[in-house]
C-alpha positions, -999 to +999 in steps of 0.1 A: +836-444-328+815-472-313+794-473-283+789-503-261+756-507-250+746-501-216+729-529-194+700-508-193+698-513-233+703-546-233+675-553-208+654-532-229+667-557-262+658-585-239+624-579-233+615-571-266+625-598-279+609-622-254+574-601-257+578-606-296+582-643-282+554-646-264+536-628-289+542-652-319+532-683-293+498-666-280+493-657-322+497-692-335+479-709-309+449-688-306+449-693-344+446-728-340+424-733-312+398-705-329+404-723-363+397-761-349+429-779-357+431-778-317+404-797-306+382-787-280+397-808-246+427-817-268+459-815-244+490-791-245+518-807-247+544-772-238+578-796-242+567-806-279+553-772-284+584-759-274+603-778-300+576-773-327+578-733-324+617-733-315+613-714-284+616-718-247+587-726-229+588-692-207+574-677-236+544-707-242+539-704-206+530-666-206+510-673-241+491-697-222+482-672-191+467-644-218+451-678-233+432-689-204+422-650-193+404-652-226+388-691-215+406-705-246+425-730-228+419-744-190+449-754-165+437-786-147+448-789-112+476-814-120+490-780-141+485-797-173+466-772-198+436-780-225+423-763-248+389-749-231+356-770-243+329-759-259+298-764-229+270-776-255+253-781-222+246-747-218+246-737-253+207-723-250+219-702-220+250-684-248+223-681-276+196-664-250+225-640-239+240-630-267+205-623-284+199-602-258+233-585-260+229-578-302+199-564-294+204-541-265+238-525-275+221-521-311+191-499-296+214-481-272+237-473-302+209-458-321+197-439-291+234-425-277+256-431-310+279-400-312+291-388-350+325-402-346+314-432-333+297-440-371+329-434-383+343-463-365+316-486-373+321-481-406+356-487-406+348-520-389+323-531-412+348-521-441+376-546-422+348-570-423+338-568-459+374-575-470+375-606-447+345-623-462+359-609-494+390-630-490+373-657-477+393-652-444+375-675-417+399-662-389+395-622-399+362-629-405+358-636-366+382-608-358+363-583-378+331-591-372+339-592-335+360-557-336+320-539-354+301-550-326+322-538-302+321-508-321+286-509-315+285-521-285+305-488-272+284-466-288+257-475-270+277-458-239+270-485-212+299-497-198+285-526-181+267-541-214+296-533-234+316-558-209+293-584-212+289-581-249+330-585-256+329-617-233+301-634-249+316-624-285+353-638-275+336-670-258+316-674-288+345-669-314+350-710-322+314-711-324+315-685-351+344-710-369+317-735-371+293-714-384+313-696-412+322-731-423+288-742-426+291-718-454+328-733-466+339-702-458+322-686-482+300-659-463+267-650-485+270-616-496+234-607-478+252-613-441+271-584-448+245-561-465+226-568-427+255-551-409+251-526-437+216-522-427+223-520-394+247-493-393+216-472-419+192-485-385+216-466-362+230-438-381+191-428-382+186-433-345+158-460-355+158-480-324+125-503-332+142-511-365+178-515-351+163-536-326+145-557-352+180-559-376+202-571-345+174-596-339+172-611-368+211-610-374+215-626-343+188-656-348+201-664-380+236-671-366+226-688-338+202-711-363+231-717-389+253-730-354+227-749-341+222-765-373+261-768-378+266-787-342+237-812-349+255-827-382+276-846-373+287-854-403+294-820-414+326-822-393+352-842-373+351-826-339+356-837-305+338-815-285 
């Protein structure tokens, strides 16, 4: 006996398949905006993308909306779309802040971590080792991203925690240029620190966390600043 599907079913098919659409568009061009093979101010060209990818451009379009909420790429107001620049003019201003925010949610986390929230930490860091394990620039930036948020919610302020996850995502190509300063090859002492740090909070040491997110912090921003100023490190448009 067969049974023909209803139109409710097929609706249901539908969107599925155009989510898993949308999906596989938003997957492979964040990939290759956070990775640099789309330049910073390079165009988006949605007809050729369209044809590159095999897919309609509904699907690019909606990729392109969760895109710009996350101030990957820009529409311009003749509805063309870019891929978001990198504002080196007010790169001090994203250092100052996101020192600030390593700092703050690591003391909070040490003073308000709950047990279970160690438990997630630790599962992050472990994501994280296996990404600098593997060499993985793009899981490196996931990873590392996904264990200080981890922190950042243990510190149980809702309002840092939001500022925190914006600064990280905006600063995610910045974090491409910095694990390549290293070819990709992260020293093993950058993950011992989040190793430390997770010891700092687990023993609700909040001078020493403070001092560990500090110092974790400075050296990024150092290795980035050094990154952006050699220019002939790498072949940027920024």
């Amino acid at each position: 006996m067969t049974t023909t599907p209803s139109a409710k079913d097929t609706e249901k098919s539908t969107e599925r398949k155009r989510g898993s659409g949308v999906q596989f568009v938003y997957d492979v061009l964040r990939d290759e905006i956070l990775n640099l093979t789309l330049a910073p101010g390079s165009a988006i060209d949605e007809v050729q993308l369209a044809q590159r990818l095999a897919m309609s451009r509904t699907p690019i379009r909606e990729a392109l909306v969760r895109l710009a909420g996350e101030g990957l790429v820009t529409t311009l107001p003749n509805r063309s779309t870019v891929v978001t620049n990198i504002d080196l003019l007010n790169l001090h201003a994203f250092f100052d802040a996101i020192t600030l925010m390593y700092r703050v949610t690591t003391r909070l986390a040490a003073q308000n971590h709950q047990p279970e929230d160690l438990v997630t930490i630790r599962a992050r860091q472990a994501e994280f080792a296996q990404a600098v394990a593997a060499q993985d620039a793009l899981s490196m930036i996931g990873t590392n991203r996904e264990f200080h948020a981890a922190i950042a919610a243990a510190a149980r302020n809702p309002y840092y925690e939001s500022l925190f996850l914006r600064l990280l995502d905006e600063g995610r190509r910045l974090l491409r240029l910095y694990y390549s300063s290293f070819n990709d090859q992260l020293p093993h002492e950058y993950v011992v620190e989040h190793e430390e740090i997770i010891t700092a909070i687990e023993n609700r040491d909040i001078e020493t966390s403070d001092a560990l997110a500090r110092r974790h912090a400075d050296q990024i921003v150092s290795q980035t600043r050094t990154m952006i100023a050699d220019d002939r490190r790498i072949d940027i448009a920024l």
